[in-house]
C-alpha positions in Angstrom: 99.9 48.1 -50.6 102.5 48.3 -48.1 103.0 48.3 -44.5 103.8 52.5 -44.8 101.0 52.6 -46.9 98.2 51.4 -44.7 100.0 53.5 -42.1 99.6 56.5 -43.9 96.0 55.9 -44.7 95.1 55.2 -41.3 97.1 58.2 -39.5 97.6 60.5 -42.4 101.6 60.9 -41.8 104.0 60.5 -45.1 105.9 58.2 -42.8 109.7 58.8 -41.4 111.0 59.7 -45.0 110.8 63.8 -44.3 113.9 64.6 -43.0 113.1 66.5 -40.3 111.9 63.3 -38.7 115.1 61.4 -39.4 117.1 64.5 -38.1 115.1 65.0 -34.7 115.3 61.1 -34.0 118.9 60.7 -34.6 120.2 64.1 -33.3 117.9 65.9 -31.2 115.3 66.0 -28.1 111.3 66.4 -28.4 108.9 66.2 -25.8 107.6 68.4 -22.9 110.6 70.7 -21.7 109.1 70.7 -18.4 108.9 66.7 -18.5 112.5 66.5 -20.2 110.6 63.3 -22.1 112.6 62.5 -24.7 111.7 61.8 -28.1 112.9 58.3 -27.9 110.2 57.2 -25.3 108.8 53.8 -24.8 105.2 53.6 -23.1 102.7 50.8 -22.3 100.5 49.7 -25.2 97.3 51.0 -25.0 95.8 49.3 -28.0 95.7 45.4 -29.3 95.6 45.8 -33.3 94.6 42.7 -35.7 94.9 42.7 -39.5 92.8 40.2 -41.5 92.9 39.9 -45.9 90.3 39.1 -47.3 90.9 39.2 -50.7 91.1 43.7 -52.2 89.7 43.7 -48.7 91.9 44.8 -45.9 90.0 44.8 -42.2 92.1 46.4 -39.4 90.2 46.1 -35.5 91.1 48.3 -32.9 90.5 47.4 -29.0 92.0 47.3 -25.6 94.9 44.7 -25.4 93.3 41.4 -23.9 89.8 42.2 -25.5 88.2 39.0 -26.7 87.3 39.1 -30.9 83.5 37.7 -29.5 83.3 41.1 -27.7 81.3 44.1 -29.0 84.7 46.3 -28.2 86.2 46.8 -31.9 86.9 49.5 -33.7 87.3 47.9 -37.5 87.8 49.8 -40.2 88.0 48.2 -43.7 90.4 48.8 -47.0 88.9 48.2 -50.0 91.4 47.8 -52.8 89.5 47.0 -55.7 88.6 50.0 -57.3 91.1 52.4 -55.6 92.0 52.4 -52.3 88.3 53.3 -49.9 89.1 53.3 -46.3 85.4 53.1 -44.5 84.2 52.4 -40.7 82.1 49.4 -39.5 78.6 51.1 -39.0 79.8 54.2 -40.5 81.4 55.7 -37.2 84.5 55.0 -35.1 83.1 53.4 -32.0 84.5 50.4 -30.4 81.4 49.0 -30.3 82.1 45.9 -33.3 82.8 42.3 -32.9 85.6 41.4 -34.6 84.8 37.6 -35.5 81.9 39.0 -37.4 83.9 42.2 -39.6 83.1 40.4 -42.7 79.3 40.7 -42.1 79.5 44.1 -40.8 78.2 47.1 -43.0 80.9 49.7 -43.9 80.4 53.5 -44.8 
C-alpha cells in the first residue's frame, strides 16, 4: 500500500491524478471570491498525525499537535491488510478519546 493509497482510504479523494486538479493548481485560482484566498494557501496545522506498522496492521492516530501519546485524546483508526484492505475505528466511533501508546490493545469496529 502506498502513501496515495492510505490517503485515499482515509479521505476518499483519487488523489491529484484527475486533471482538473493538476489544471486548477498550476493555472488557476480557487477559494472564496470574497476572500480572494488562493488555492495555493498555507495554514497552521491543526492536527499531529502518527503512523505505526504493525505487521498487515496499519494504525494511524489523530490529535491536537503537542498531545502526549499517554493522553486519552486520539483518534486511531486501524488498516488491516491481511484479508483485503478493512479500515475500522478504535471503539467503533471517531472520538479522540484513545490513548495512543495502547492502539494495539484497543478494540476496532
Amino acid at each position: 500500500m502506498t502513501v496515495n493509497d492510505v490517503y485515499r482510504q482515509l479521505f476518499g479523494r483519487s488523489g491529484t491524478n484527475k486533471g482538473s486538479d493538476i489544471s486548477m493548481s498550476e493555472h488557476g485560482r480557487a477559494g472564496g471570491v470574497s476572500s480572494k484566498q488562493g488555492f495555493k494557501y498555507v495554514g497552521d496545522v491543526k492536527e499531529a498525525i502518527r503512523v505505526a506498522v504493525v505487521g498487515d496492521i496499519t494504525y494511524v492516530g489523530r490529535a491536537a499537535p503537542g498531545t502526549a501519546t499517554d493522553v486519552a485524546s486520539w483518534q486511531i483508526i486501524s488498516i488491516d491488510e491481511s484479508s483485503g484492505t478493512v479500515i475500522t475505528y478504535a471503539d467503533g466511533d471517531d472520538n479522540y478519546d484513545n490513548i495512543w501508546g495502547a492502539r494495539e490493545e484497543l478494540s476496532y469496529a
